[in-house]
NUROKE-351875 format. One line per field, with one value per atom (N, C-alpha, C): residue in three letters; residue number from 1; atom name; z, x, y. Coordinates in nm, 4 decimals, m for minus. Example, Ala and Ser with C-alpha at 12.3 -4.5 7.8 and 13.67 -1.06 7.14 Angstrom:
# residues 2
rest	c(ala,ala,ala,ser,ser,ser)
nr	c(1,1,1,2,2,2)
atom	c(N,CA,C,N,CA,C)
pz	c(0.7800,0.7800,0.7800,0.7080,0.7140,0.7870)
px	c(1.3190,1.2300,1.3200,1.2850,1.3670,1.2900)
py	c(m0.5690,m0.4500,m0.3300,m0.2250,m0.1060,0.0030)
***
This chain:
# residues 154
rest	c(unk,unk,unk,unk,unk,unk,unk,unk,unk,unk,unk,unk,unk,unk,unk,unk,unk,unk,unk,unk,unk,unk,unk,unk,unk,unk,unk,unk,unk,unk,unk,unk,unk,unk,unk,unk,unk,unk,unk,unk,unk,unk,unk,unk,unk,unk,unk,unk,unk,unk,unk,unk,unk,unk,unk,unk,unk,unk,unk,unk,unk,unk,unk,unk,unk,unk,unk,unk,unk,unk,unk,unk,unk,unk,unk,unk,unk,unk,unk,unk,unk,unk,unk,unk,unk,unk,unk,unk,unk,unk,unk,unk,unk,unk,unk,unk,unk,unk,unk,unk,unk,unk,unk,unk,unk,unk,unk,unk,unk,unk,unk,unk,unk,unk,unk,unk,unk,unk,unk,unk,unk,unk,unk,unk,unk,unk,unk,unk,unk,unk,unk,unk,unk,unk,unk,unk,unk,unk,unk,unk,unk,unk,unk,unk,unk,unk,unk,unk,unk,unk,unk,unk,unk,unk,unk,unk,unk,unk,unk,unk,unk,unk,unk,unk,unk,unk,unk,unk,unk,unk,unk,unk,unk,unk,unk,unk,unk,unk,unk,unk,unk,unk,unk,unk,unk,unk,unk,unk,unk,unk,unk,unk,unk,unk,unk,unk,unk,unk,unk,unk,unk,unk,unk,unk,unk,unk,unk,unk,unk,unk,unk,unk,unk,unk,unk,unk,unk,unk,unk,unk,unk,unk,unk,unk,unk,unk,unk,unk,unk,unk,unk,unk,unk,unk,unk,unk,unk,unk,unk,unk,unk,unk,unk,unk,unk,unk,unk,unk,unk,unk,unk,unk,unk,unk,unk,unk,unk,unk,unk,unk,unk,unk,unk,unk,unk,unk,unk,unk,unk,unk,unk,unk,unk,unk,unk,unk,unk,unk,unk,unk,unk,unk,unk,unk,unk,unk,unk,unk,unk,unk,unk,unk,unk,unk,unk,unk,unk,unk,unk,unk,unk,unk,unk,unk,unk,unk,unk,unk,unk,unk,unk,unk,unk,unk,unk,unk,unk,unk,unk,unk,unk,unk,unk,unk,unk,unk,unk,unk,unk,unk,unk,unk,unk,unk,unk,unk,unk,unk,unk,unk,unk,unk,unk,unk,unk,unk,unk,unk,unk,unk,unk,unk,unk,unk,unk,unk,unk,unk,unk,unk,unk,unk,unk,unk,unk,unk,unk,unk,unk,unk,unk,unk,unk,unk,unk,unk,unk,unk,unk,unk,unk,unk,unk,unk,unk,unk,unk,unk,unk,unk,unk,unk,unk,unk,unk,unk,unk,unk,unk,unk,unk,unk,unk,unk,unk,unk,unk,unk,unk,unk,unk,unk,unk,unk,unk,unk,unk,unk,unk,unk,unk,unk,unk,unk,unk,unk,unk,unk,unk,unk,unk,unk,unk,unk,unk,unk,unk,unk,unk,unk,unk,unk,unk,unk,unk,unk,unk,unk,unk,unk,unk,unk,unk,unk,unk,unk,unk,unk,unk,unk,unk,unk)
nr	c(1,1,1,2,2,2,3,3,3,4,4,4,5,5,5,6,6,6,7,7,7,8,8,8,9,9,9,10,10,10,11,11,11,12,12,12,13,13,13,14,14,14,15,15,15,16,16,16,17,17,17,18,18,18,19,19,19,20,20,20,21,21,21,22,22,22,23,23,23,24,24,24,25,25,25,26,26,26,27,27,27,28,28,28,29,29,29,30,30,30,31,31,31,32,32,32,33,33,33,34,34,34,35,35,35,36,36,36,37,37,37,38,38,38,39,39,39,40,40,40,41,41,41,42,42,42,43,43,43,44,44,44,45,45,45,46,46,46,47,47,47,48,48,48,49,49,49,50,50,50,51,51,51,52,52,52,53,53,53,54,54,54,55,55,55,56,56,56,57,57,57,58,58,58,59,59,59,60,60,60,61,61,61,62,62,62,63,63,63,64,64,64,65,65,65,66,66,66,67,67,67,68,68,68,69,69,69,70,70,70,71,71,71,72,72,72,73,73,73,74,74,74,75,75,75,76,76,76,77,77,77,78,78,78,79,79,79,80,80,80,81,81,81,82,82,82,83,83,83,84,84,84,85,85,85,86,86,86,87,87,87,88,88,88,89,89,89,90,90,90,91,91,91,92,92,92,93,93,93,94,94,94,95,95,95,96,96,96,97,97,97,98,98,98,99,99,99,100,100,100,101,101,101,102,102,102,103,103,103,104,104,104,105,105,105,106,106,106,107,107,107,108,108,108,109,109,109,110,110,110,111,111,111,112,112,112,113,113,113,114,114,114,115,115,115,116,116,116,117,117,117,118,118,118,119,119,119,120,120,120,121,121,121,122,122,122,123,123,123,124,124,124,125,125,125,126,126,126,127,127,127,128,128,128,129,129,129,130,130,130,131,131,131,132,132,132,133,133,133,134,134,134,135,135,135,136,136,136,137,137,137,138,138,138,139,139,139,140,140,140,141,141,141,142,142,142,143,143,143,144,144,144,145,145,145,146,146,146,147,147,147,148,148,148,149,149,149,150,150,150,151,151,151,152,152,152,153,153,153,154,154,154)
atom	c(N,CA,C,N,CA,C,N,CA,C,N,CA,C,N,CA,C,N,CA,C,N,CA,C,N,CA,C,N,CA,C,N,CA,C,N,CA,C,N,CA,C,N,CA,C,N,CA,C,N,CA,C,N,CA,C,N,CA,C,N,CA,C,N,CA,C,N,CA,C,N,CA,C,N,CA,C,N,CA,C,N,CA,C,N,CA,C,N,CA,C,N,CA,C,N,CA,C,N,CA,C,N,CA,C,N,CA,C,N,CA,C,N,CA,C,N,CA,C,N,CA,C,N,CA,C,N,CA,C,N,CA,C,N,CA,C,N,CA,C,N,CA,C,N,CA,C,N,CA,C,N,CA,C,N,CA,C,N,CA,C,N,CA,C,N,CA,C,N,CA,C,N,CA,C,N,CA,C,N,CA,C,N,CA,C,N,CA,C,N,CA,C,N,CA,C,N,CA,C,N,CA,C,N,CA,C,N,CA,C,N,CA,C,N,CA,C,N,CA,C,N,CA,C,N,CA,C,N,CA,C,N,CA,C,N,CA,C,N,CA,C,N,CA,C,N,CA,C,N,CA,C,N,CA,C,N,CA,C,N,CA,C,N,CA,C,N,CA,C,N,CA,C,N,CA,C,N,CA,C,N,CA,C,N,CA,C,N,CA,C,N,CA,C,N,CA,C,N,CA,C,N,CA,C,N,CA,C,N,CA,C,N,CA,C,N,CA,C,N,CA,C,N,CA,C,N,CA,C,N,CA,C,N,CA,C,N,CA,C,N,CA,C,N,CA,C,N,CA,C,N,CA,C,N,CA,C,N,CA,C,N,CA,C,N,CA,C,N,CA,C,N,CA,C,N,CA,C,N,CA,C,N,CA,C,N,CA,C,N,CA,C,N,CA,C,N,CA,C,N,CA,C,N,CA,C,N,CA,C,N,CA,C,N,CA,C,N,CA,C,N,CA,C,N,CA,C,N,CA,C,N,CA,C,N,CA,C,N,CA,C,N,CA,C,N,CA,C,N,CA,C,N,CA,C,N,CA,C,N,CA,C,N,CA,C,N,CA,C,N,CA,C,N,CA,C,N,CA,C,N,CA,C,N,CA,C,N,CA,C,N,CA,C,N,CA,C,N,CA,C,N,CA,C,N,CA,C,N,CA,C,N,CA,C,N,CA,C,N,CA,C,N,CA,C,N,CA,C,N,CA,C,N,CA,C,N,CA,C)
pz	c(m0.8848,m0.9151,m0.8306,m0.7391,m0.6612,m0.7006,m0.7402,m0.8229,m0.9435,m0.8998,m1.0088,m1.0467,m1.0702,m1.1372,m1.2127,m1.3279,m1.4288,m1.4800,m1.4653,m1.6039,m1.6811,m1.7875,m1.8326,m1.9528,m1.9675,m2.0737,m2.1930,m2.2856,m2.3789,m2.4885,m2.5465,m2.5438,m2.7329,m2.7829,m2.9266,m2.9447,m3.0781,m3.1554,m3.2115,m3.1556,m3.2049,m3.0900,m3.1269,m2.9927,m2.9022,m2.8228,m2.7331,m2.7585,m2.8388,m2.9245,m3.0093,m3.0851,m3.1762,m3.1236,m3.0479,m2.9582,m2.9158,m2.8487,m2.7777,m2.9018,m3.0129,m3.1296,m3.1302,m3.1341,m3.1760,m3.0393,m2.9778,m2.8631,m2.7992,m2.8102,m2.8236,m2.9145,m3.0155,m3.1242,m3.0887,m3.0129,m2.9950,m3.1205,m3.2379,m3.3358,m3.4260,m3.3609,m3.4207,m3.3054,m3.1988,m3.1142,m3.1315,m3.2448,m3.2885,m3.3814,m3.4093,m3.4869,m3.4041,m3.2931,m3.1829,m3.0625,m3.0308,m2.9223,m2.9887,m2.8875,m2.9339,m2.8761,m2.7797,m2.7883,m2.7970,m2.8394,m2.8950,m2.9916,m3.0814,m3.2516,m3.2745,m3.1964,m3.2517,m3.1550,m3.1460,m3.0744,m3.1579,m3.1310,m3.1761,m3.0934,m3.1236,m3.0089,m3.0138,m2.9092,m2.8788,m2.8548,m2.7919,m2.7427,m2.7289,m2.7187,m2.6831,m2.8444,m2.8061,m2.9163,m2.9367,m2.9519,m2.9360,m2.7965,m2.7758,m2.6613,m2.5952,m2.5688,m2.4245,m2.2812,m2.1966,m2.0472,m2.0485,m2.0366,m2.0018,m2.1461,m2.2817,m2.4183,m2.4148,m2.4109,m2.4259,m2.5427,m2.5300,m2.6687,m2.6172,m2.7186,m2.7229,m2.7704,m2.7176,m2.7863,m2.7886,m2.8833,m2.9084,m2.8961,m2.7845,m2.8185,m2.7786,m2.8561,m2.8851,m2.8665,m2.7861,m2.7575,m2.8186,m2.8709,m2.9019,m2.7873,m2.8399,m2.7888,m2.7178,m2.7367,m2.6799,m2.7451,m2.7788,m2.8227,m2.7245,m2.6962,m2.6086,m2.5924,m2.5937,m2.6460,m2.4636,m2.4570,m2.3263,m2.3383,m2.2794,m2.3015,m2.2071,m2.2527,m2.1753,m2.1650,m2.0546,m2.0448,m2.0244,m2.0955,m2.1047,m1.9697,m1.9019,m1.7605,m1.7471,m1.8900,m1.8291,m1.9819,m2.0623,m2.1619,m2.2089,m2.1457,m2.1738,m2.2631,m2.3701,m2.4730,m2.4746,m2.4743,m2.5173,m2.3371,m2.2653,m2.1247,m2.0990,m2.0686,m2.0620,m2.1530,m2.1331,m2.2069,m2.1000,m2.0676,m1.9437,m1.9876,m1.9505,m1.9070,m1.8453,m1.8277,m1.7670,m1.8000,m1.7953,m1.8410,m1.7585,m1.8288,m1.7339,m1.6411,m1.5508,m1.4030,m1.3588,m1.3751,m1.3230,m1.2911,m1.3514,m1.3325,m1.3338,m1.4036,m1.4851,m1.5252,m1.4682,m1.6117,m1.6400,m1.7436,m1.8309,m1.8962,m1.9092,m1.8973,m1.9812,m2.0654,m2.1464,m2.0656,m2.0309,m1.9722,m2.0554,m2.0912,m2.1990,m2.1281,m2.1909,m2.0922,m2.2369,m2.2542,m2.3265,m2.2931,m2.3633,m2.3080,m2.4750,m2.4258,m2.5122,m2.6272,m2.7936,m2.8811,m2.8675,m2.8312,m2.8404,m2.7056,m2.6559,m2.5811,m2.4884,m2.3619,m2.3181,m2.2604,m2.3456,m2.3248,m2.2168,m2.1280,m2.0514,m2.0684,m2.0322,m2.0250,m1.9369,m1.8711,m1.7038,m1.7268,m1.6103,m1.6188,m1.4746,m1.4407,m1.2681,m1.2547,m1.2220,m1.1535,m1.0638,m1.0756,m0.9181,m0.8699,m0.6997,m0.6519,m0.6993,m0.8037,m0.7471,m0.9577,m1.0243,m1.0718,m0.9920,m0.9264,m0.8021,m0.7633,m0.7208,m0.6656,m0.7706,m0.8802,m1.0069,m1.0452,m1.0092,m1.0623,m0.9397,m0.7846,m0.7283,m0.7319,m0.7640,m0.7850,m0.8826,m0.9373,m1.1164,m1.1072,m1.0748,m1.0452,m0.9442,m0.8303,m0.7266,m0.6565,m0.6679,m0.6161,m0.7287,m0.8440,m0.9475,m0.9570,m0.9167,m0.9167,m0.8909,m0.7905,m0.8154,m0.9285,m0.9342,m1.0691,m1.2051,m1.2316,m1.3392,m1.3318,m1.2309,m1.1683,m1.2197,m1.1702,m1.1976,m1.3815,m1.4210,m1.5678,m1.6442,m1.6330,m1.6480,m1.6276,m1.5307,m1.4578,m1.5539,m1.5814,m1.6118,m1.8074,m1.8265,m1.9706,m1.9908,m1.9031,m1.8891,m1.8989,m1.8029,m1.8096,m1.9281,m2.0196,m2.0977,m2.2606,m2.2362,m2.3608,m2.3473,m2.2268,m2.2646,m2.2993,m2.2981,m2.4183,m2.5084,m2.5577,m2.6898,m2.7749,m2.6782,m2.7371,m2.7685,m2.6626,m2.6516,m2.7555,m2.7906,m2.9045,m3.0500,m3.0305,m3.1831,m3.1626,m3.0901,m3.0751,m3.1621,m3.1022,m3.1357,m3.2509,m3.3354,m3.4434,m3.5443,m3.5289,m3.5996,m3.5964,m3.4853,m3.4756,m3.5421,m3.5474,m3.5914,m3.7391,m3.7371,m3.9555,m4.0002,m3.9374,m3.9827,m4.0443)
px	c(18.0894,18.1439,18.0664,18.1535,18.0931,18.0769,18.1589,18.1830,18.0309,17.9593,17.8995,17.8467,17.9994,18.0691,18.1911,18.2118,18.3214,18.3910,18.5050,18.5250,18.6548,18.6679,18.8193,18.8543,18.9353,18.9914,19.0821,19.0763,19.1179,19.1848,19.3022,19.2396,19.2925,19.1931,19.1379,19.1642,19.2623,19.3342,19.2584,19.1624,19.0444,19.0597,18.9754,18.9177,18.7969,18.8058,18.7219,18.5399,18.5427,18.4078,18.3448,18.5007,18.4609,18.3913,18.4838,18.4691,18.3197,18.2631,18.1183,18.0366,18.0772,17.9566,17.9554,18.0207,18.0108,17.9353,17.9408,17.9441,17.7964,17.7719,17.6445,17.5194,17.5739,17.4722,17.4148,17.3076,17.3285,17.2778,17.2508,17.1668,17.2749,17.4274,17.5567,17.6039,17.5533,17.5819,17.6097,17.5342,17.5658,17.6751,17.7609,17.8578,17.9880,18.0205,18.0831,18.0284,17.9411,17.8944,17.9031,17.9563,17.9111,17.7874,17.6995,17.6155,17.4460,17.4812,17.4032,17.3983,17.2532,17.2852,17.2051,17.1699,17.1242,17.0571,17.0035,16.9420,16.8403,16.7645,16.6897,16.6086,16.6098,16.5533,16.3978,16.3586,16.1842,16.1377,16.1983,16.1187,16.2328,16.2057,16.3594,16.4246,16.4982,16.5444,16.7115,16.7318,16.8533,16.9686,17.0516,17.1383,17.0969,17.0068,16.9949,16.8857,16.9642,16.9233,16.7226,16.6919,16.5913,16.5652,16.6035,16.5501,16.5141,16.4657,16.4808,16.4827,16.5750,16.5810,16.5714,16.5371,16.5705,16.6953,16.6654,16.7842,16.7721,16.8622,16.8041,16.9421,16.9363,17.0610,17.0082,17.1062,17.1194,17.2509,17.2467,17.3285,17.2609,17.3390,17.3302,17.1961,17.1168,16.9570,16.8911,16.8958,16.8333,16.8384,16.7332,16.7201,16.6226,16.6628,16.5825,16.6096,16.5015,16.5224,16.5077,16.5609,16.5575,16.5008,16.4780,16.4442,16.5740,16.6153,16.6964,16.6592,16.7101,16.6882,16.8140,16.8778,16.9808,16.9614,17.1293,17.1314,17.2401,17.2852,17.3784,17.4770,17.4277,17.5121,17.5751,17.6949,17.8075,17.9079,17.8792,17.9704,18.1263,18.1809,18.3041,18.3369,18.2255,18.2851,18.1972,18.0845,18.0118,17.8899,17.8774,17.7422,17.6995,17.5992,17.5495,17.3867,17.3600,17.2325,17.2181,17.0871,17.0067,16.9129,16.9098,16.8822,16.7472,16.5898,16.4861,16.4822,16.4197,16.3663,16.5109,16.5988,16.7306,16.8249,16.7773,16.8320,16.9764,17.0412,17.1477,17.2468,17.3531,17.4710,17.5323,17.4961,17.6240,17.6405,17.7629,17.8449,17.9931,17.9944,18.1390,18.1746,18.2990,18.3784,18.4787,18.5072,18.6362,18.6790,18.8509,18.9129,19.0127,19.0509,19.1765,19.3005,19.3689,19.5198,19.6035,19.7568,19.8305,19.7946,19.7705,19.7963,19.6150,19.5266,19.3423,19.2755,19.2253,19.1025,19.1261,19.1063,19.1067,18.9492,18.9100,18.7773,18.7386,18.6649,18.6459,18.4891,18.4951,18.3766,18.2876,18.1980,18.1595,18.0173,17.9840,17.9150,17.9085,17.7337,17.7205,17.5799,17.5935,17.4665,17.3749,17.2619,17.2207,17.0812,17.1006,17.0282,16.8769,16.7799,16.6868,16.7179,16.8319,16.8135,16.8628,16.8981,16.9655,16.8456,16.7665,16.6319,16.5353,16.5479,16.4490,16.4755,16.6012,16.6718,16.6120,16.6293,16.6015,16.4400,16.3994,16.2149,16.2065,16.2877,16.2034,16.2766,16.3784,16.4658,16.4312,16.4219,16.4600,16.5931,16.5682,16.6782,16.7920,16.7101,16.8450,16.8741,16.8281,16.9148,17.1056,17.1285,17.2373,17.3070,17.2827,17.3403,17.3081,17.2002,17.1622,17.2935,17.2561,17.3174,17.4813,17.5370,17.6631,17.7024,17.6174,17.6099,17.6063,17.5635,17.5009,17.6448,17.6783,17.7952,17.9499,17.9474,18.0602,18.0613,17.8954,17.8991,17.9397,17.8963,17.9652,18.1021,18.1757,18.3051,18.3706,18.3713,18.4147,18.3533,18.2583,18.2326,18.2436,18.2997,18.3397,18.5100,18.6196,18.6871,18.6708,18.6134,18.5611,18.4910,18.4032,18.3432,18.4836,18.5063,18.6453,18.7278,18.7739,18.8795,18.7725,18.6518,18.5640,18.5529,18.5224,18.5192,18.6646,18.7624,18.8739,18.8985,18.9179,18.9713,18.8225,18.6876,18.6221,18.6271,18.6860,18.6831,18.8170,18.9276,19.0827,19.0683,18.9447,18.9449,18.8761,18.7742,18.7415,18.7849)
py	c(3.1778,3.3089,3.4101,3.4336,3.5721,3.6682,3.7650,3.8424,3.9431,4.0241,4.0551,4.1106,4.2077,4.3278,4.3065,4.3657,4.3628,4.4120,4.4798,4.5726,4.5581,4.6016,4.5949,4.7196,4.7690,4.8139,4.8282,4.9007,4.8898,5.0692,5.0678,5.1782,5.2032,5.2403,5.2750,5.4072,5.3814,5.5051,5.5676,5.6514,5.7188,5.8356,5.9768,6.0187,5.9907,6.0812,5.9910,6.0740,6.1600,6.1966,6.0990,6.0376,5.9016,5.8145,5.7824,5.6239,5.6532,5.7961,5.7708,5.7758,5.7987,5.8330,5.7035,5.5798,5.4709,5.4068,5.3642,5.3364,5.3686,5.4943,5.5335,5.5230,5.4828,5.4217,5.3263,5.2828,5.1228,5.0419,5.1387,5.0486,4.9437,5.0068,4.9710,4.8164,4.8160,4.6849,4.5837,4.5054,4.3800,4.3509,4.5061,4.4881,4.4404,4.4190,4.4214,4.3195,4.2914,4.2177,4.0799,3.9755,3.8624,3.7382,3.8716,3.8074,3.8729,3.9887,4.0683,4.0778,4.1108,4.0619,4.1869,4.2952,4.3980,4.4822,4.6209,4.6847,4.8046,4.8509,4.9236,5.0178,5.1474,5.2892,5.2421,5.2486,5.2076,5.3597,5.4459,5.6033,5.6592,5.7612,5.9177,5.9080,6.0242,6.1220,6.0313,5.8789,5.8093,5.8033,5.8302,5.8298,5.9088,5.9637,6.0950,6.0090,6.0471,6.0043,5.9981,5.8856,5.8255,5.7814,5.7775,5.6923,5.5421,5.4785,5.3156,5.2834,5.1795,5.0785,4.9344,4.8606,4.6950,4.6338,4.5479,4.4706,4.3302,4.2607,4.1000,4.0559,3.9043,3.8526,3.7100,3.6505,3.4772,3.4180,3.2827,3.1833,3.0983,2.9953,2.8446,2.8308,2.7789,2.7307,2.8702,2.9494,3.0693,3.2045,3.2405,3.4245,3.4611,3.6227,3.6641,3.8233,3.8926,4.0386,4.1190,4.2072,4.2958,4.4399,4.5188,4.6485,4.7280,4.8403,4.9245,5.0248,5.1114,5.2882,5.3362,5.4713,5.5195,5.5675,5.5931,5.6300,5.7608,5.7357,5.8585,5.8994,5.9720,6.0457,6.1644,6.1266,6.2186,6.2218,6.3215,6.2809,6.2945,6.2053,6.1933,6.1362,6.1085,6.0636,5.9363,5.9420,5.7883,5.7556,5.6547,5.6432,5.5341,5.5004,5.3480,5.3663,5.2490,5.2007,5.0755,5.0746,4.9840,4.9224,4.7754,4.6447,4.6365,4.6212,4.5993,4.6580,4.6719,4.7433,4.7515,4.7844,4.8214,4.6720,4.6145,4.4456,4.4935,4.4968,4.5146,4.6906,4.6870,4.8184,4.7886,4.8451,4.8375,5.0117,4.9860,5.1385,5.1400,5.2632,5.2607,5.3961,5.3646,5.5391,5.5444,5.6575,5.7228,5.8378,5.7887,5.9108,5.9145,6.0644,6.1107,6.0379,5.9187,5.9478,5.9325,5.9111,5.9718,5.8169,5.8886,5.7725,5.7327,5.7966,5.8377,5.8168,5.6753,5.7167,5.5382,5.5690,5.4631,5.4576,5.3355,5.2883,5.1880,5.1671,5.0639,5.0468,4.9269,4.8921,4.8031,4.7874,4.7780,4.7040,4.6056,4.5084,4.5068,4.5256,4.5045,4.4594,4.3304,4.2988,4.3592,4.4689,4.5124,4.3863,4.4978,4.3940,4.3786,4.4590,4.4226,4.3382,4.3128,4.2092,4.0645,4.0698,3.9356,3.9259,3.9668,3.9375,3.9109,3.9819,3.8843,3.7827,3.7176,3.6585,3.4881,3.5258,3.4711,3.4134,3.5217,3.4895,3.3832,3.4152,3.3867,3.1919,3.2283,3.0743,2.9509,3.0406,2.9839,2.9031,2.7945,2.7051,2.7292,2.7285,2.7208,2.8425,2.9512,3.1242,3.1270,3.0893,3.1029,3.0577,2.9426,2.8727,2.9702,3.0238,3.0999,3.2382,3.3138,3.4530,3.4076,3.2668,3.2725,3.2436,3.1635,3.1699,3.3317,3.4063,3.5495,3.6501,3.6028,3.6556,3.6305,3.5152,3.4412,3.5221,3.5102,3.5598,3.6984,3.7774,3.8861,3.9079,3.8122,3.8210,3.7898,3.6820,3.6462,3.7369,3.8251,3.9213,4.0776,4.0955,4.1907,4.2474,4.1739,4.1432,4.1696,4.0475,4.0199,4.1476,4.2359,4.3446,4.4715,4.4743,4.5558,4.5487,4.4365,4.4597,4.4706,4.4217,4.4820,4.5970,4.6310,4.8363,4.8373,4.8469,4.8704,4.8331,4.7601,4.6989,4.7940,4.7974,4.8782,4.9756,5.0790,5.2161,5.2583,5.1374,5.2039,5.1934,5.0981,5.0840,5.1898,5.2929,5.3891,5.4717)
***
């Protein structure tokens, strides 16, 4: 899998103030992720540009917690951050359309996580990078329609 960047959308009968209150919570993450089981604010005042939080997620034979830094909060337009030393974004954009808010949601490998990735691996990096990659692809869906189906039961 070459590829690694992601995104897809969805769009939730909510507005799009809603959608970022939720969305922006990350202490609410594990209600929706399926492979995140929770997050928690480490410093900053919650969603505002430079806060970090943690977060813990588990697969079948593996838990393993990350640190993030918020990169960009705009309410009712994005919310993103970044995974470790910039390994990793992830990013929700909301836009007004007719019937509430079309949500997307975005997944991009950067390079200097491709390069931690290479260090830390080696030979087996690619193989890891495309695993990583592939999980991405297949959860964010999955997150997408839990946003949705929790934000329309509100």
């Amino acid at each position: 899998m070459s590829e690694h960047r992601h995104r897809e959308s969805v769009v939730v009968c909510r507005s799009p103030e809603a959608v970022y209150a939720m969305v922006s919570d990350v202490t609410r993450t594990g209600e929706w992720s399926p492979i995140c089981t929770g997050c928690w604010w480490d410093e900053g005042a919650g969603p505002t540009v430079g806060s970090s939080f943690t977060g813990r997620n588990e697969i079948p034979g593996r838990t393993w917690e990350t640190r993030s830094t918020v990169t960009v909060a705009e309410p009712g337009q994005e919310f993103a951050f970044e995974v470790g030393e910039s390994f990793v974004r992830w990013a929700y954009s909301l836009a007004a359309v007719d019937g509430g808010t079309e949500l997307t949601e975005s997944w991009e490998f950067l390079p200097a996580g491709l390069a931690m990735f290479r260090a830390k691996f080696g030979e087996a990096a690619e193989g890891e990078i495309a695993d990583r990659t592939a999980a991405a692809h297949r959860s964010i869906p999955l997150t997408l329609a839990s946003i949705k189906r929790i934000a329309e039961a509100a």
